[in-house]
Structures are given as structure tokens and as C-alpha cells.
N, C-alpha and C positions, 0 to 999 in steps of 0.2 A: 365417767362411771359406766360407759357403756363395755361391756365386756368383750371381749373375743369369742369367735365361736365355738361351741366346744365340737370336740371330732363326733361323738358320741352322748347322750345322755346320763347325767348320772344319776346312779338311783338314789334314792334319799324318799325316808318315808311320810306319808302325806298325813294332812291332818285328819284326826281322829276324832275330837270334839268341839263345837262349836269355839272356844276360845281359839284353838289352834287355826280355825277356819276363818275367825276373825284376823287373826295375824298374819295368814296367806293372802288376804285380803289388801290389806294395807299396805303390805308388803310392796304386791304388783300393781296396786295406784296411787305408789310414792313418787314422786319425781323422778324421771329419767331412769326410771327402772322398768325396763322393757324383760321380755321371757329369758331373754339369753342371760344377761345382767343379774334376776332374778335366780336363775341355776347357780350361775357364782356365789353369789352371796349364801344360797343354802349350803352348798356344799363346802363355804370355805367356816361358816358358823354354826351349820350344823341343823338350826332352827328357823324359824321367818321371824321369832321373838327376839333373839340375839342379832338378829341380821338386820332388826329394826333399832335396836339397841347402837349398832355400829355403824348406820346409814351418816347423823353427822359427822360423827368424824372421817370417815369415809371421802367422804363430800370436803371438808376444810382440807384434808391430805389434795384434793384435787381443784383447789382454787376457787370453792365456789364456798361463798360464808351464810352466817344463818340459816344453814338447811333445815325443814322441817320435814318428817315422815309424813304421811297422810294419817291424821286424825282418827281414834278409833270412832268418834260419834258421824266422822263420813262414810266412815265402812259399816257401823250399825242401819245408817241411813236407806246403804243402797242394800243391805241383807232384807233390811224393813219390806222396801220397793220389790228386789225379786218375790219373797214370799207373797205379797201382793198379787205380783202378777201372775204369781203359781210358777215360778222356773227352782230350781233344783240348781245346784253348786256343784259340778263336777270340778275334783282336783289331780292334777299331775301325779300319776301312781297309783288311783285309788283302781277299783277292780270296776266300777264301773266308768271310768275313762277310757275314750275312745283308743283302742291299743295302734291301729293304722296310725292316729296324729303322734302318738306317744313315741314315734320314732323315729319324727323329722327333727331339724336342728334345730328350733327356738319354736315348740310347743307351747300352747297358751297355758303358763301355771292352772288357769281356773277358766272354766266354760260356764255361762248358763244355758241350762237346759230349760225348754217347757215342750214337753209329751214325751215320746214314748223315747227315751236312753237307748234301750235295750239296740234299736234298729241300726246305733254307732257300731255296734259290734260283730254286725253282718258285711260279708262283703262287697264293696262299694263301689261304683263307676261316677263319677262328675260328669256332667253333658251340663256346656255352655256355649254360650252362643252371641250374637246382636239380638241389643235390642228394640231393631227397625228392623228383624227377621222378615225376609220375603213370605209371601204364602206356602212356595217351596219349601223354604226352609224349614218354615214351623211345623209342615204335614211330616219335615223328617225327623227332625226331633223328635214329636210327639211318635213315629214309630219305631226307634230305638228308643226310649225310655220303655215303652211298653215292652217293647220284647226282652230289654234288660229286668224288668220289673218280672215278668214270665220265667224269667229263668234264676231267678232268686237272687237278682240283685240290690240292695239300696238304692239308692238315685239319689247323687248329692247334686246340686247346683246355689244358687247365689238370689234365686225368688225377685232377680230384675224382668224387666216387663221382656216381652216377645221369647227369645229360644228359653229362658229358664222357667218362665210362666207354664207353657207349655209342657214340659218336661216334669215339672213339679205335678201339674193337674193329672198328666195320665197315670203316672203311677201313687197317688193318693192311696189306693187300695193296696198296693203291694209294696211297698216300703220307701219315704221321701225324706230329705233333708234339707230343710235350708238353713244356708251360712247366711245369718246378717252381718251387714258392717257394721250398723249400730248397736242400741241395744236390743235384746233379745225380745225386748216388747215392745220395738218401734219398728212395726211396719211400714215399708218403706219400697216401692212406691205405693202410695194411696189408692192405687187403680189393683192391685193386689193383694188389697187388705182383709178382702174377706178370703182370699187363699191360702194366706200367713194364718186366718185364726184355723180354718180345717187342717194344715199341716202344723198347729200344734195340739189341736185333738188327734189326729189319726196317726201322725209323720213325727218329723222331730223339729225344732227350731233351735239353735246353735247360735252363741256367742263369747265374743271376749270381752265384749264391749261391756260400761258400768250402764247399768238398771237405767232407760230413761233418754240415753243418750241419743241425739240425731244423728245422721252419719255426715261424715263431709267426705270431700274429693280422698284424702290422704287415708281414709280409712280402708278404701276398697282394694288397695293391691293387701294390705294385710289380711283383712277379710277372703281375699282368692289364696291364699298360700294356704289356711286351714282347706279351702275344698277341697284340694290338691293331696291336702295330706292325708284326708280320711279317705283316698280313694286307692283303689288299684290303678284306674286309667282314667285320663282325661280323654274326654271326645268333644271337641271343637264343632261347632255345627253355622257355618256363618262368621265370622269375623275379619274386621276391616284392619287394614293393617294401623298397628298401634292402639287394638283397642283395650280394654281390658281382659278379655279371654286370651288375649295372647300373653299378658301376664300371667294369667292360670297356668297355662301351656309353660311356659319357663319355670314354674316354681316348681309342676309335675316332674320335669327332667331334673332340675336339681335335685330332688327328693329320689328320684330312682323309678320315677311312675312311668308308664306308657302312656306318648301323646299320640292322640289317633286322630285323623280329623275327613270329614266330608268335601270332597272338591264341589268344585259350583266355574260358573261361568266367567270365562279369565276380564271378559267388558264389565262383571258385576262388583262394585267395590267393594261390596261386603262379602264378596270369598274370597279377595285377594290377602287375606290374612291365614282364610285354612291353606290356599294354595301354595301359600310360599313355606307353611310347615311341609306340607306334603313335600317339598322341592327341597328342603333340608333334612328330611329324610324320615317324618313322620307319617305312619303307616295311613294307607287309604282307606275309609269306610264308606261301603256301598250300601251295607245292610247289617243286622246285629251280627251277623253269621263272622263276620270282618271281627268285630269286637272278641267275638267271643272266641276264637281261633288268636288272636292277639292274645288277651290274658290266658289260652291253656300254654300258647310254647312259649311265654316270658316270665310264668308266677310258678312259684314249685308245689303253692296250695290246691289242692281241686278245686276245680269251680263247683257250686251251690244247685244240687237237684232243682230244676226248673219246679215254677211251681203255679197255681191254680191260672188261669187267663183272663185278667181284671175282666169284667162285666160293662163295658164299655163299647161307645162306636165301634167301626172296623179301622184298623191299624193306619189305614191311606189315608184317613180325613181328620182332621185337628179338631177338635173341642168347638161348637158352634159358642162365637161371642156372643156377649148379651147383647141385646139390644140397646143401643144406646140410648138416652130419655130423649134425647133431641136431637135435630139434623146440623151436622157442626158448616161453620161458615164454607164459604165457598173454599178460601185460602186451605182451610183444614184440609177440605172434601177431596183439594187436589192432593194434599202431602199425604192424608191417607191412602189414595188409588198409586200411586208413585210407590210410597213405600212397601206395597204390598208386589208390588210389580220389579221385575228383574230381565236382565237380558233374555232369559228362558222362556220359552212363552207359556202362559195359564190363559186356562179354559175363561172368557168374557165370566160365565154362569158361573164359574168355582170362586171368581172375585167377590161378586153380588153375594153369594152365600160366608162367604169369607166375612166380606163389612156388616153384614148383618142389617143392608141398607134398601129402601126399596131401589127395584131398576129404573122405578121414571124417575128416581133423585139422582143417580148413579148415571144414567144413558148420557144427559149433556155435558155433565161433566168429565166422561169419558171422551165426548165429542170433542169436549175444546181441548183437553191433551193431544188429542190425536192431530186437531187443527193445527197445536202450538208446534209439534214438530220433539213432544215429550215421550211420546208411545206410540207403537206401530199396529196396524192389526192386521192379522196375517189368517191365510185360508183355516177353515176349518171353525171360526169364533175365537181366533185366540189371537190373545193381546202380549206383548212386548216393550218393558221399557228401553229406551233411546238412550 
């Protein structure tokens, strides 16, 4: 049942009243009926009513017996659950559907929304990234989302912990999106839950996923092909080879998007992912100035009058963590000081301020990495991981 891709979208017009809404519904969480799948069937029926109508036999022509559609009382169930959670039913074709996704090749029939729609329809950049982001990393994220946010961009990313956390907090003020893999009200990770609920007051929160749902592994390359699609350019900030941004990065070039990415240091694993785009021939970013010289000589649209200067720290310094409620075990204390640490060297003092930890918790433990033959430290107070 799974269809072919089509070369181009077809239009076909979108539901109008909740019945019609119910039957887009059931539609795309009937069995084996994925978005691509979904286009067939409207377009060869005309309706998501007739196209539910013709799903068994559909199904019996292709060897598989007692098919059933999805249930209208499980599609009442999760409509119940979104208005619950306050998300909003965007559908494929309607005027408030994101028009950037609405023209990649297997667009999500139905999105939930919870905040602000409107911010889909602004011009957008993706910034993704690890995330076990170095210090490095994350001071740079956090100053390309700001300067994107500055000059009137969206900022989509994926609300994973370290480069998208980061990226999402600085530009809270001047317009965010995060793509969940689950559902639209299941914050995910727990450690950025209260970020998820500000980016769905202030920002946007974005799904395919039904009302409720937890994510698993198989959901997150689908979930990266929507950020991809709502954007002009993807920008890479950190990534290890094979990780999930580098999935992003491939579904951007499918779709026709700009992959731009940050180089980092060839002994750090975690930029041996942007490196090897940059080496395939993905354009280098140094600074927003890179980005935005990318989208004016590749997009035939203007780019978006810059706009107010979030009210925020100064651009070089990341978002101070919270404090943690308590000092994690020893094992932790070292995977945290490691993973903050990269071939590059950072300032001893920008670490400390980094973990949010005091320095006489921080000083032995820096002692014994250095004993172990884990980190270097070199003139000036500055440290090096090995």
C-alpha cells in the first residue's frame, strides 16, 4: 500500500468542517498509510471519506486480509486529547499550513500545533547540532540563532538537549520552533521540559505525531525531514559522523535546502560530521554574516528586514545553567567536565561558569583527568581534552 513518490504535490482541497477533519484524521492513522500513500489515495478518491471507504478493499487487492481503517472513536479520542492540551490541527492546503513543508515530497497530511502558527510562515533557518555539544559549540549556536533571530528569522530546530536547547532559548523572543518526534505534548527530554512549555507560549511546537505519543528511535529521522522542510537552510553546528543532524543535513539537500555547517577541530569527534559536509561540499560558517550571504545568492526571495535585538546576555556567552540541586557522583562529574571539553582549548574559568559548579568541586576533578592522561592544560588557564 505504500505508494510511489509523487514528483510534485497534488492539490486537492483540505477539510473544512470538523467531520471532514475527523476523516483526514483516520485517514493518516490507518494502517500503513504513511503521507505519500495518504496523497494517492486523496487524489485517486477524491475525499479522505471515500478513500476510507476503499482502504479494505484496497488492502485485500494487496494480500493483506481483514483490514480495518482506524476507528472514528480513536480519532474522537486523540482530537479530545489535543484540545486538551490546547494544540490546534493544521491540514495540508489549508492557508494556515506551513507553505515551506507544503512542498517537500511526503508532507505531513496534519500537524499539531500549540502557540503561535503564524511564526511557520516566516522565513526560517534549522540550527542542529550534538547533543554532548562542547562549550565551544554551544557559545556558537547560541550566536547564530541570535543573529538569525536579529535579522528576522524563525529558528527551527528539534528541542534535543545541548546545540538545539541552546538555539531554541536564545531566540524565545524573536521567533522558535520546535519539531517533536512525539507527540506535540510530550516533552521530550525531561531536562527541557520547562523550555517546551515557554516555546509553546511564546514560539511554536510542531507535530505529526498522535496526541500522547512517546517517541522512540524510528521516529527521529521522520521528525528531522519536517525541520528541514520548514526551513530555507540547514546549519549544522557540531555533529558526529552518523548522527542524527547529519540526517537533517541529507533530507535538506533532497528538498533543495542549503546545508551550511560550522568546522571544529579534525581530533574532535563531534565535528567530524560538519567536516566531512564541509569536504562534500557544504558551504563553511564562521559567523551569521556566512549564513546570510548563503540564503541572499541561493533564494530568489529577500531576506526579512532585521529586526529588534532580543534583550539578552552578550552574543559570545550561552545561557548560564541552572544550578543543579546536587553535586552528581564522581563518574558523572568526569563525563560532564570531558564533554564540555574538546581538542580546542577553553578558558579553566569559562568551564566552572559553564557547569554551574563550584571550583573546589570542579578543581580535583579536573586534577584527576589531567593525572589520567584525559586533558591537557596548557599556558594561559586553559584546558584541552586528550
Amino acid at each position: 500500500m505504500v505508494g510511489e513518490l509523487l514528483s510534485s504535490p497534488t492539490p486537492f482541497t483540505p477539510p473544512t468542517t470538523e467531520e471532514d477533519r475527523l476523516y483526514w484524521l483516520r485517514l493518516i492513522r490507518s494502517r500503513r498509510v504513511g503521507p505519500t500513500t495518504f496523497q494517492r489515495l486523496l487524489t485517486d478518491h477524491r475525499s479522505a471519506e471515500a478513500a476510507l471507504a476503499a482502504l479494505p478493499e484496497i488492502a485485500r487487492a494487496a494480500g493483506i486480509d481483514d483490514y480495518e481503517p482506524c476507528p472514528a472513536d480513536t480519532a474522537r479520542h486523540e482530537i479530545d486529547a489535543a484540545l486538551r492540551a490546547g494544540a490546534r490541527m493544521l491540514c495540508l492546503g489549508a492557508p494556515d499550513y506551513p507553505e515551506a513543508l507544503a512542498g517537500i515530497a511526503d508532507p505531513p497530511p496534519v500537524l499539531w500545533a500549540v502557540g503561535r502558527p503564524e511564526l511557520a510562515q516566516r522565513p526560517a533557518v534549522a540550527l542542529v547540532g550534538a547533543r554532548n555539544a562542547s562549550s565551544l559549540g554551544q557559545r556558537m549556536a547560541r550566536k547564530l540563532a541570535e543573529g538569525l533571530g536579529h535579522h528576522g528569522f524563525t529558528l527551527v530546530s528539534g528541542l534535543a538537549r545541548g546545540v538545539d536547547a541552546v538555539a531554541h532559548a536564545a531566540t524565545i523572543g524573536t521567533g522558535t520552533i520546535a519539531v517533536l518526534a512525539g507527540g506535540v505534548d510530550v516533552l521530550y527530554p525531561t531536562e527541557n521540559a520547562e523550555l517546551g512549555r515557554d516555546i509553546g507560549r511564546r514560539g511554536l511546537r510542531l507535530s505529526e505525531q498522535p496526541i500522547g505519543l512517546q517517541p522512540q528511535a524510528r521516529h527521529f529521522p521522520r521528525r528531522n525531514r519536517i525541520i528541514a522542510g520548514l526551513a530555507r537552510a540547514v546549519v549544522v553546528v557540531e555533529a558526529a559522523e552518523g548522527s542524527g543532524s547529519l540526517i537533517t543535513a541529507r533530507d535538506a539537500l533532497e528538498q533543495g535546502r542549503e546545508v551550511l555547517a560550522v568546522p571544529g577541530h579534525p581530533l574532535d569527534a563531534r565535528a567530524a560530521g560538519c567536516n566531512a559536509l564541509i569536504r562534500d561540499g557544504a558551504r563553511l560558517v564562521r559567523d551569521v554574516a556566512d549564513i546570510l550571504e548563503a540564503l541572499e545568492t541561493t533564494l530568489e526571495l529577500p531576506l526579512p528586514a532585521p529586526g529588534p535585538r532580543p534583550a539578552t546576555a552578550p552574543a559570545a556567552l550561552p545561557p548560564k545553567p541552572a544550578r543543579p540541586a546536587a553535586v552528581p557522583d564522581t563518574l558523572g562529574l568526569h563525563r560532564m567536565i570531558l564533554d564540555r571539553l574538546g581538542p580546542s582549548p577553553l578558558a579553566e574559568d569559562q568551564l566552572i561558569r559553564d557547569l554551574a559548579l563550584p571550583a573546589a568541586t570542579l578543581a580535583p576533578a579536573i586534577l584527576f583527568l589531567e593525572l589520567e592522561g584525559r586533558i591537557e592544560r596548557q599556558p594561559g588557564g586553559l584546558l584541552a581534552r586528550l
